[in-house]
N, C-alpha and C positions, 0 to 999 in steps of 0.2 A: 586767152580767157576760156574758148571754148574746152582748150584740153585740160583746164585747171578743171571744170566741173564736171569732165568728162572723168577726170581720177579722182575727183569728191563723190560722185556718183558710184565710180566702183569701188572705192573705200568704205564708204555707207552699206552695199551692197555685200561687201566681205564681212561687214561685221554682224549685220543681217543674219549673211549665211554661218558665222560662227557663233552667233548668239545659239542660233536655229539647232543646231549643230552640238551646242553644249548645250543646250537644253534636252535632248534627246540622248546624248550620253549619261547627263545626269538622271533622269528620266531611267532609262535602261541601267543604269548603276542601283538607283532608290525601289525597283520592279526589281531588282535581283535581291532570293532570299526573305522577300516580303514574310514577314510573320504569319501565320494563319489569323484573321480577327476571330472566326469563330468558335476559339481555344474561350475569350475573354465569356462568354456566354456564361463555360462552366466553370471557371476561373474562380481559384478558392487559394486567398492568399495564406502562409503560415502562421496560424492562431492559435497562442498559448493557450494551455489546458487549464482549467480549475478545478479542484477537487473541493469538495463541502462535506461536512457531519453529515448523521445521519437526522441534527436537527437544523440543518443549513444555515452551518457557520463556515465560511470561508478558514481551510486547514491547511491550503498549499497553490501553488502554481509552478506548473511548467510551461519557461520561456525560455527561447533564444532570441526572441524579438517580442517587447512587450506589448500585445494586440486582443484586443478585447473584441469583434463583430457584434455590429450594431445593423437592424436592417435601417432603410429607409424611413420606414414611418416609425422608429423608434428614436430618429436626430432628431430636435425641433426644428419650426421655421428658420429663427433666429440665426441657429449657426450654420446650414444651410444659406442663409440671405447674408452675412459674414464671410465666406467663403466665396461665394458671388462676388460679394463686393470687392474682394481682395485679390482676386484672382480672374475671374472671368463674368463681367455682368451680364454681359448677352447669351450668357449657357442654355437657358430655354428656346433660343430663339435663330442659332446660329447652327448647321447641318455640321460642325464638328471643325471647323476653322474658320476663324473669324476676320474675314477681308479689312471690313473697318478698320476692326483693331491692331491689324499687321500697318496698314497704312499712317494710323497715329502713331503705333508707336514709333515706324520708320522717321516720320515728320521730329516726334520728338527727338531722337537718337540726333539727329541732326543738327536742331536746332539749338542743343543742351550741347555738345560735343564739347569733352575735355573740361566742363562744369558740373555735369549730374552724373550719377550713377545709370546705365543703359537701361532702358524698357524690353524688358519680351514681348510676347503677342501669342505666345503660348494658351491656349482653351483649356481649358479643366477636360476636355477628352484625349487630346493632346498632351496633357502630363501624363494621363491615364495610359497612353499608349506607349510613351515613351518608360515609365517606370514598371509596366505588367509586360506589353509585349516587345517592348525592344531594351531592356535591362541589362540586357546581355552583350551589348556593342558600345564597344569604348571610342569615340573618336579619336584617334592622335594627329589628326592636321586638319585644316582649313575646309579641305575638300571633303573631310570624313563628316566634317560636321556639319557643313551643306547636304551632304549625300540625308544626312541622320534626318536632318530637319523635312526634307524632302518625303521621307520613309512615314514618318511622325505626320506630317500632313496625309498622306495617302490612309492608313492604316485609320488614322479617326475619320474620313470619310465612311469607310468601311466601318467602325463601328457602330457610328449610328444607323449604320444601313441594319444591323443587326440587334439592338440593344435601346431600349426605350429612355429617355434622359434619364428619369428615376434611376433607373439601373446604371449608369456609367456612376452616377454623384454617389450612389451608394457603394459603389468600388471606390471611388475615388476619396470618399469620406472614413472609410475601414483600409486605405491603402497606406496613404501621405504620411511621411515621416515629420514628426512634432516636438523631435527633441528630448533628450534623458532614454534612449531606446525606448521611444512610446512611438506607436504605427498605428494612426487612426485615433479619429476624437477619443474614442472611450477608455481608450489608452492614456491620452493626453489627460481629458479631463480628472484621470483619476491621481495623474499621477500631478500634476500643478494647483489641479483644487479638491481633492479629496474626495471626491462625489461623481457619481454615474451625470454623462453628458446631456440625461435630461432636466437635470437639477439648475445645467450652470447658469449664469444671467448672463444679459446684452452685452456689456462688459469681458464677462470668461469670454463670452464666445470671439469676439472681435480679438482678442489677445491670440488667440487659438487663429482665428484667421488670419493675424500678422506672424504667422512663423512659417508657413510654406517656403517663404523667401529665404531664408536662412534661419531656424532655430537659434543657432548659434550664436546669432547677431543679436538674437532680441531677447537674451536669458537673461530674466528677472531679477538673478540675484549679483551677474556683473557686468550689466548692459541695462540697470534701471531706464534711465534718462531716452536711450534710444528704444527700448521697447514700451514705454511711454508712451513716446510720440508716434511709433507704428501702429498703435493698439488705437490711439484716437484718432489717424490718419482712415484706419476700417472704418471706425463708427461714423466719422463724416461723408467717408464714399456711403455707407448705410444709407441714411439720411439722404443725400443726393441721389440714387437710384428708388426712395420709395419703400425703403423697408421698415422704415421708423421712422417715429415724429420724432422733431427737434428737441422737444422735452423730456424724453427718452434719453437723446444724445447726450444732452448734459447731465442728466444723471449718470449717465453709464461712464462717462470723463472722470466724473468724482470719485470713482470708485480707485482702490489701491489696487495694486497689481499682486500676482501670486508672492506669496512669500519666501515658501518654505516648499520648491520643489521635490519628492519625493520619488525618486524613480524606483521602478520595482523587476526585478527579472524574478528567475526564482525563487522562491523563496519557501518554508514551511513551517508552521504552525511550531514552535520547540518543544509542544506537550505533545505530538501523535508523529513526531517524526522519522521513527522507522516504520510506524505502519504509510505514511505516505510514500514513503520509499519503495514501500511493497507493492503498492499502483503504481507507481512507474513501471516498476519491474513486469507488474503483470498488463499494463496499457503494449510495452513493447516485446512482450512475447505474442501477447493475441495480436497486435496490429503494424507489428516493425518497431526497427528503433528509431525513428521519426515521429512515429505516431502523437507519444506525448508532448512535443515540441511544435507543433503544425497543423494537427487534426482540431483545434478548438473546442476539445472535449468538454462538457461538465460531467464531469464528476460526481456519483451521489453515493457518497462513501457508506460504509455499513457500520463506521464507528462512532460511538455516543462520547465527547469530546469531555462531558464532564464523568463517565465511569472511566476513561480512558485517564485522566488525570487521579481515580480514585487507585487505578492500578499500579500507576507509578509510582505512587505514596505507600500504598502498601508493601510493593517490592521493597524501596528503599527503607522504610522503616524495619520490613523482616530480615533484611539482609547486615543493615547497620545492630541490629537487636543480635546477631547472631556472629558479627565480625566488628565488634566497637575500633578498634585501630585501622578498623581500612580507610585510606586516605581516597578519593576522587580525585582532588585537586590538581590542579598544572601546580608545577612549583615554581617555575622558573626557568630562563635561561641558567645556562651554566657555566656561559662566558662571555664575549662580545668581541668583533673584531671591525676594528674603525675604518670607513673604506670600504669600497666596492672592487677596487683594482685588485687583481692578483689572489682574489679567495682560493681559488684554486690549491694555490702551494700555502697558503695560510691556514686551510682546515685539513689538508693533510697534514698538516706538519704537527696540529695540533695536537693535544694528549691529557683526558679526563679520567677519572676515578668512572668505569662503564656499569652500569647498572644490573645487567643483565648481558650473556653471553651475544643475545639477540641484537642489543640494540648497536645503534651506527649511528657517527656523529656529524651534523650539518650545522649549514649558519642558512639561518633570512636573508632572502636576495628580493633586488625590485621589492621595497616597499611591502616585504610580509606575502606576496602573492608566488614565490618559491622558494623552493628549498634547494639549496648546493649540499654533495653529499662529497665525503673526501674522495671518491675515485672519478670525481669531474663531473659527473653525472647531474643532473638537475631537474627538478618533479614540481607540479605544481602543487598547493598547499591548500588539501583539502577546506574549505567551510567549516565541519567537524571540528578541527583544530584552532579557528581562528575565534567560535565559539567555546570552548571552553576554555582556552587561553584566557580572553576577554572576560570569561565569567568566573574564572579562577584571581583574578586582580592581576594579572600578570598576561597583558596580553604581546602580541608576537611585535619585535620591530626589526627593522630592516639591520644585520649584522650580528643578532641573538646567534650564538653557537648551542644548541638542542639536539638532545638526543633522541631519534628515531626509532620508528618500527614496523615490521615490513605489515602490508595487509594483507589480507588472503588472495585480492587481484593484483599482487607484487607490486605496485605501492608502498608512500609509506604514510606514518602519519608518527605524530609526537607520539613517545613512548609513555605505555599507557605502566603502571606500576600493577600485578598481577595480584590483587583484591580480589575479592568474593563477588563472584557474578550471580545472575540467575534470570529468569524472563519468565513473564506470565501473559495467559493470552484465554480470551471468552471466547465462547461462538455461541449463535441463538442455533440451537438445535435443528429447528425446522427448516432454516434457512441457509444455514453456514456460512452467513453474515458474520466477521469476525466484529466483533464490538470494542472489543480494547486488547491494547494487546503493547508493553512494556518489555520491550528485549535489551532490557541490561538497567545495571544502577541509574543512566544516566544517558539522556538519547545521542548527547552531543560528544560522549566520553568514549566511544568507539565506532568505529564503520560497520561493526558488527552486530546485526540483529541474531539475538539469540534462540528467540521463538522458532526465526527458519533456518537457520544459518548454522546452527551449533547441532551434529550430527554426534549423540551421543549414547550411553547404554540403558534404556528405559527400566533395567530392574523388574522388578512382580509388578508394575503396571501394563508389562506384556500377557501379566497370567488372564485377565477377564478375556480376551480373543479367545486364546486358548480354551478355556471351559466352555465358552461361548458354542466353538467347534466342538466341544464334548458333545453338549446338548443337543446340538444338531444331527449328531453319527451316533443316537442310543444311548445316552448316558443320559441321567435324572438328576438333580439339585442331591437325589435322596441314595443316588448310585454309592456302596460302600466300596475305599479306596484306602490299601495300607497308608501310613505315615511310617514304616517301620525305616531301618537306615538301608539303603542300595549298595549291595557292596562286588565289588568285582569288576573287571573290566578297565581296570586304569583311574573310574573317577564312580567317585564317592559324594555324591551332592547333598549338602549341610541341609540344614534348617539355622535358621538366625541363632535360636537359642539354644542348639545342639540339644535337642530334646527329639524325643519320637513316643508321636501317641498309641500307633497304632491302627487302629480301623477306624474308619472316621465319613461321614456323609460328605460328597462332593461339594456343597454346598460352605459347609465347614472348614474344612481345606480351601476353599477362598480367602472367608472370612479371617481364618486365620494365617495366609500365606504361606501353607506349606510349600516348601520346594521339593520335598521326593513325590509328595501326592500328585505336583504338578509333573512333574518328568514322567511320574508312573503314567498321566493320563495323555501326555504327548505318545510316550511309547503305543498306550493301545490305541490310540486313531490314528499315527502315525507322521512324521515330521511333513512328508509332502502335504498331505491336509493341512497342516495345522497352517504351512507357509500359502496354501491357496487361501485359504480363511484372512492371514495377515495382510495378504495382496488386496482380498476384495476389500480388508478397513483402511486400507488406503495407509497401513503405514509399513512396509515393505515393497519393494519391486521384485526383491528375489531371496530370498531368504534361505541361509544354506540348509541343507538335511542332516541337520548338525542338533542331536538332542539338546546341547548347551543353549541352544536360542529359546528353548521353553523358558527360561529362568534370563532373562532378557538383554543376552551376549551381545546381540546385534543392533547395532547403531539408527536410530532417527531421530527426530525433530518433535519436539514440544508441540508444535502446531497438527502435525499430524497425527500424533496421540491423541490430542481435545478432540480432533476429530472422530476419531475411532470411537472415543466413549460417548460420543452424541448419537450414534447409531444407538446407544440402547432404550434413551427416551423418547424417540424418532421411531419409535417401530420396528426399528430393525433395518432400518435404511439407511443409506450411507452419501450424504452431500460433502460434494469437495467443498472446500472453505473459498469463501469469496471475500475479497476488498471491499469490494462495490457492487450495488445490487440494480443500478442503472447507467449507461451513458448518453447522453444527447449532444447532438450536432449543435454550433454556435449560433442556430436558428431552435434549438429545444425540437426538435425531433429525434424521439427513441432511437437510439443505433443498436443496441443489447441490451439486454435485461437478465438478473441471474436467478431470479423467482419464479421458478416454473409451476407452483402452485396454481391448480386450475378453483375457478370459483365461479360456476356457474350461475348463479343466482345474485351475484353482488352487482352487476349490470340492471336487475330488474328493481319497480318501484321497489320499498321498505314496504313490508307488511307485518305488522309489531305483533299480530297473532303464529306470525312461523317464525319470528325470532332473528336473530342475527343469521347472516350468509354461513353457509361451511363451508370453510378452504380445504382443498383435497390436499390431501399430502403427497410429496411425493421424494423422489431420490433413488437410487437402487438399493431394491432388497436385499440385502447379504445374507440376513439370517432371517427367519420367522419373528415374525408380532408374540407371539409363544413364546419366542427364545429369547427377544429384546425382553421382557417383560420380568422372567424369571432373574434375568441376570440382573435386573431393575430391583430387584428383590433384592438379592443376594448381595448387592450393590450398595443397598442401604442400612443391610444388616453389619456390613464392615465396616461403615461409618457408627451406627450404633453402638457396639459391642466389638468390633476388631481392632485392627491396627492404626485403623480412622478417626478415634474418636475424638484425636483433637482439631479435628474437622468440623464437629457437629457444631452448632447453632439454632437458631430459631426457625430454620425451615428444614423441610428435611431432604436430605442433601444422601446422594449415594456416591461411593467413589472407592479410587482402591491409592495405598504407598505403592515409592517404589526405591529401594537402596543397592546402588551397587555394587562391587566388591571395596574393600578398604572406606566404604562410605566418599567415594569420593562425589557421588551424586547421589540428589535426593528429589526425589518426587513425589509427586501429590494429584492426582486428576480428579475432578469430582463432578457432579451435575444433578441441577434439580429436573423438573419437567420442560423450563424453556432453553434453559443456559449451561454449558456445558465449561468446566474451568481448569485449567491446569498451571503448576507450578512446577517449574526447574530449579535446584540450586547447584552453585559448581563452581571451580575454577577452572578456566579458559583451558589453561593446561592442566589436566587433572591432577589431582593429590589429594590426600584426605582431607576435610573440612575439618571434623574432628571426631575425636573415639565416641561410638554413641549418636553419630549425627543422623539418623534415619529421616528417611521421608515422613515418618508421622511425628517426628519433632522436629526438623527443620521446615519440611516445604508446606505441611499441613496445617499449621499456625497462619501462614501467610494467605494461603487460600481460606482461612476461616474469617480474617480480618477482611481482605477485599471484601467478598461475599456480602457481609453483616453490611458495609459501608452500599456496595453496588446496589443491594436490594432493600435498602430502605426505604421506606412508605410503599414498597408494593406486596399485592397480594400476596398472601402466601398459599403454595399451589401443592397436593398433593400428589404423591403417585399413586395412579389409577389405571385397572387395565382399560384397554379398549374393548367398544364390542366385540371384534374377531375374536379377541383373546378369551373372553366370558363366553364366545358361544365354542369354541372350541373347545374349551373345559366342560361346559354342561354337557356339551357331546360325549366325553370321555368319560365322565364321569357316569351317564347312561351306560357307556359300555362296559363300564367297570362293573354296574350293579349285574347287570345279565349275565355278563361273566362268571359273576361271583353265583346266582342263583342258577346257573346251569350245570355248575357243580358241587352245590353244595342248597339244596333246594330247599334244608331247613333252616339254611342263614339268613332267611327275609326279614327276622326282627333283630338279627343284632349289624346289620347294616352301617356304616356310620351313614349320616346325611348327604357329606359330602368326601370325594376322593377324587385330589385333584394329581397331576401326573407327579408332583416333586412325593406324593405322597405313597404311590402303588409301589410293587415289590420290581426290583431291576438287580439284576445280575451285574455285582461291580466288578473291578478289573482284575481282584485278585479270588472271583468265585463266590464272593460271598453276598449273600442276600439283604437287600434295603431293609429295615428295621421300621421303616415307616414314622419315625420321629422327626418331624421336621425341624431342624434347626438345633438338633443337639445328638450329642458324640455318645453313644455307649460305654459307660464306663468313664468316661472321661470328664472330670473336674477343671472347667477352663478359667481361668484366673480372670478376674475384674480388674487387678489395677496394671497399670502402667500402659505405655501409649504403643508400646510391641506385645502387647501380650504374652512379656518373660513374667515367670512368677512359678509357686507349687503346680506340679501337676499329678498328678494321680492317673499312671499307665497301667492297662491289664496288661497281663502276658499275652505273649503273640509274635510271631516272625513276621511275615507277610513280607518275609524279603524278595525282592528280582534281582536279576542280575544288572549288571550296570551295561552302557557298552562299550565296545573295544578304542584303543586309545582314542577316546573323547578328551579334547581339552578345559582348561578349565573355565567354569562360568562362575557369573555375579555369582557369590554367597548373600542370596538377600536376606535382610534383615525379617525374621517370621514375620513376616508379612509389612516390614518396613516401608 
């Protein structure tokens, strides 16, 4: 007997010591690798981006996990005390592991064994730690998930040493996955009841607290019955914890459950969809390409959603007006093949009538979400395609045989049929806010914005820089400049209407888009200038030394054009174009801003005797207030009376064409005093549009309709110089007088009043003397009608030829001022 309890004693005592023993292993296993807690402090989970108008309308989001950030005192009680009830009720009260509750639930697990579903004992700091800082460890046995459990208790000790309850429930409220890829109530809430999580009732919110457990389990719309009873399983815990009276409870029972879940990843606006595209683009060049998946931007776009839809109606209407047979539409599969097995040797083997040398033929794989190409290959199937499939009544199904097209990031997408494209795009001047902007017939009919994207030949809307830099290096509006023909040298550079005037004021030579006048005045300030001039307006990086780029050989972007010409009602200053003019963190704190406009006075009371605030202007100077100003002039004389005039309308509007060789593009830029506008037309792959298609009859029409439509009911604004510009004139014009009476002492009475610079005598490029006529041609009879300005002309005699220069290739023949 004695020796029985003498080895019950040391059995007791071995296990003792292995309890001991394995406690300290595990101990030392759960201390190995510990997570840092004080990471959770600044712990900033992955928060979809939103993008809004510029009149805050919701245009777009970027998700890879649908997460709205909510703080703390923006959840109600309610679903806060739902969440409690559902998951942890002694959350205020319990140092981050809850004894009791390990202890019931152990009793339960026991007593229920092989009857009920098991109990956790898990804390709401405790998921917290488990899903933020131990996320990253998978258990795969027994022991790992002991060790976890173990880790998961230590780690929320440690957070609350560091983190005030508030703050774990506000992680843990923006953390918790909900179901339909929604992370955190305001996720949840938006995406099962349509409405921001301060809206929902006693009811939502208990529904929302019975899904931590499994979403899955308790989806409304194939798991009524059981998410029923979980949903009022919460509001009874409610009620028995003290959150709610009973009569509450039964209201809240009677309520129906979500109906009509709507989950939301991505998604964008179908009316401003390449311009959100272009915040993407520009969110992950300024901040990585994460940024707009995870940073919880808002977005506060710089486009006005309803001129942004006047832009695309215009487009589409001038392009359909000028191309009646161009088709948009998806047509169709072009065959089917039944069966998923074996695609492979079934779409090679296949053989269609091919549309295009380009295109390449696949079938629908998985349910429309890829594409099989016949050399075995396989792509995912863009959005772009599944949209306009669907909106063409023919939308994609799993085994369609379609014909393909590569994109410009070797991609493909459905082959698009090569129709008449074009893109148009506003900026507000002062801000280089773009406000709308329409890059193609149709947003969902290519991957291609053509605003930024399409790298094309600008034609004589390259010539305003150009004069621009005249003005700048010595030349006057009033400087005289041959139009006679250039000849020699390999190239002989046209005029649209093979016409030659003559001697003509610089000024004139705009308005009328001469191209030898303009080569002539590249020649005498020279190609290098003219290409530093095109760098500072931001629409060249390098631009060759190649006289053909005066007449607008060398390739860029519609968006960067608008810009260029918004430096001339800007003063002369030049702002890059921006998407969005603010971002804020998912708590509304500024992170950038692109309005650097200072306004010192808008902080101080209103004083209704000094009038509204002045905003400073600002941007870099390229040229002079002087020089924006005259060419503001000259600008709106070619709308008037030049190449422009089927531009004009009821405001008055300055701008220049531009055509380039064989007409296979046409442009149009134009701008008042706020807004700066330009139109592209073209085929993708170039080819003439048609005989005759200039920029002042194809793209100037479109910009005339936008325009009329964008600025109705607003003022209408004139152009007016600035102070700078008026006192630097009355300056010169002082100096003119004294000039003039210091040599010529009896000319005090025939003075005129005023002699402003486009107006004194300048040495032109070919020696001959300004005439001092503002605004007209010596000799020269310039025709009124038609929208190029062909018609009679009446030339004096006169050479005033130069030489050309040495083999020079050929450039745009633009259309006299097309």
């Amino acid at each position: 007997m004695r020796t029985f309890l003498k080895l019950t004693l040391l059995g007791f005592l071995c296990c003792v010591a292995a309890g001991v023993v394995g406690v300290i292993v595990l101990m030392t296993m759960a201390l190995s690798n510990l997570p840092d807690h004080q990471k959770l402090a600044s712990y900033q989970p992955p928060v979809s981006s939103r993008v809004y108008s510029s009149d805050g309308r919701e245009i777009g989001l970027f998700a890879r996990q649908n997460r709205i950030h909510r703080s703390i005192d923006e959840i109600p009680d309610h679903v806060i005390a739902a969440f409690m009830s559902a998951e942890d009720k002694s959350f205020y009260s319990h140092t981050g592991v809850d004894p009791y509750g390990i202890a019931r639930a152990i009793w339960f697990n026991i007593t229920t064994f092989g009857t009920r579903r098991m109990q956790g004992a898990s804390t709401i700091t405790q998921q917290v730690a488990e899903n933020v800082l131990l996320a990253d460890m998978r258990p795969e046995s027994f022991l790992d998930r002991l060790v976890l459990k173990i880790k998961e208790a230590l780690v929320s000790v440690r957070i609350e040493e560091v983190l005030t309850k508030d703050q774990i429930m506000e992680v843990y409220l923006n953390q918790i996955f909900l179901g339909y890829r929604s992370y955190g109530v305001e996720a949840a809430s938006q995406t099962y009841f349509g409405k921001p999580v301060d809206q929902i009732t006693i009811a939502e919110a208990a529904y929302l607290g019975a899904l931590p457990k499994g979403p899955n389990n308790y989806d409304p719309k194939r798991h009524a019955d059981r998410a029923m009873a979980r949903r009022n399983w919460v509001i009874d815990r409610m009620v028995e914890n003290g959150f709610i009276r009973a009569n509450q409870a039964e209201a809240a029972k009677a309520e129906p459950l979500p109906a009509d879940p709507k989950p939301r990843g991505s998604w964008t606006n179908p009316e401003a969809g390449e311009f959100v595209e272009e915040v993407r683009r520009d969110l992950i060049r300024r901040f990585g390409p994460d940024a707009p998946y995870s940073r919880g931007f808002i977005v506060r776009s710089t486009v006005d959603l309803d001129t942004q839809q006047k832009a695309r109606r215009a487009l589409q209407a001038g392009l359909s007006r000028i191309d009646p047979r161009g088709d948009n539409r998806f047509r169709g599969a072009v065959g089917r093949l039944n069966g998923g097995e074996g695609w492979q040797a079934r779409i090679a083997a296949a053989s269609y009538w091919r549309p295009s040398p380009r295109a390449r033929l696949a079938v629908v794989l998985d349910g429309a979400s890829r594409y099989g190409l016949q050399d075995g290959t396989t792509g995912a199937i863009p959005q772009a395609d599944l949209d306009w499939a669907g909106r063409s009544g023919n939308p994609l199904r799993a085994g369609d045989v379609v014909w393909l097209g590569r994109r410009d990031d070797g991609s493909f997408q459905l082959f698009r049929r090569d129709s008449l494209q074009g893109a148009l795009v506003m900026v507000n001047v002062h801000t280089g806010g773009v406000v709308a902007m329409a890059g193609g017939y149709e947003v969902e009919d290519s991957g291609f914005n053509r605003a930024t994207q399409a790298m094309r030949q600008p034609g004589s809307t390259i010539k305003p820089i150009i004069y621009a830099a005249a003005l700048e290096n010595g030349m006057t509006p009033q400087t005289q400049v041959s139009d006679a023909r250039i000849r020699g040298g390999g190239w002989s550079p046209e005029n649209a209407d093979r016409r030659f005037y003559g001697m003509m004021p610089l000024s004139q030579a705009l308005v009328l888009s001469r191209n030898t006048v303009t080569v002539r005045i590249a020649r005498r300030i020279g190609m290098r200038r003219v290409a530093d001039y095109a760098r500072r307006f931001g629409v060249y990086d390098d631009l060759p030394n190649d006289l053909t780029m005066a007449l607008g050989a060398g390739e860029t972007t519609l968006l960067k054009m608008v810009s260029a010409f918004a430096v001339f009602p800007n003063g002369g200053r030049f702002i890059p174009p921006v998407f969005y003019d603010r971002l804020q963190d998912p708590r509304g704190v500024t992170v950038w801003r692109a309005d650097r406009r200072a306004c010192p006075a808008c902080d101080s009371p209103y004083d209704r005797s000094l009038g509204p605030p002045v905003i400073e202007p600002w941007g870099v100077q390229v040229v002079s207030a002087r020089t924006a100003w005259e060419m503001s002039s000259i600008l709106l004389d070619a709308v008037n009376r030049g190449t422009g005039r089927s531009a004009s309308f009821n405001h008055p509007v300055a701008g220049k064409t531009g055509t380039t060789s064989d007409y296979k593009d046409a442009w149009f830029i134009g701008f008042t005093p706020s807004y700066a506008t330009g139109v592209y037309v073209g085929y993708d792959l170039p080819r003439t549009i048609a005989g005759g298609a200039s920029g002042g009859r194809i793209a100037a029409p479109i910009f005339r309709s936008f325009m009329i439509d964008a600025l109705e009911g607003r003022p209408v604004e004139q152009f007016e110089p600035s102070m700078e510009v008026l006192q630097e004139i009355s300056a010169e014009e002082r100096m003119n007088v004294l000039a003039e009476l210091q040599a010529n002492p009896g000319a005090a009475g025939t003075l005129a009043p005023s002699q402003r610079r486009s107006g004194g005598a300048s040495s032109g490029s070919d020696g001959a003397a300004a005439d001092g006529a503002a605004g007209a041609v010596p000799g020269v009879s310039v025709p009124a009608g038609g929208a190029d300005g062909a018609g009679a002309v009446e030339v004096p005699a006169g050479d005033g030829a130069a030489p050309a220069p040495e083999a020079a290739p050929a450039a745009p023949q633009d259309g006299a001022g097309r």
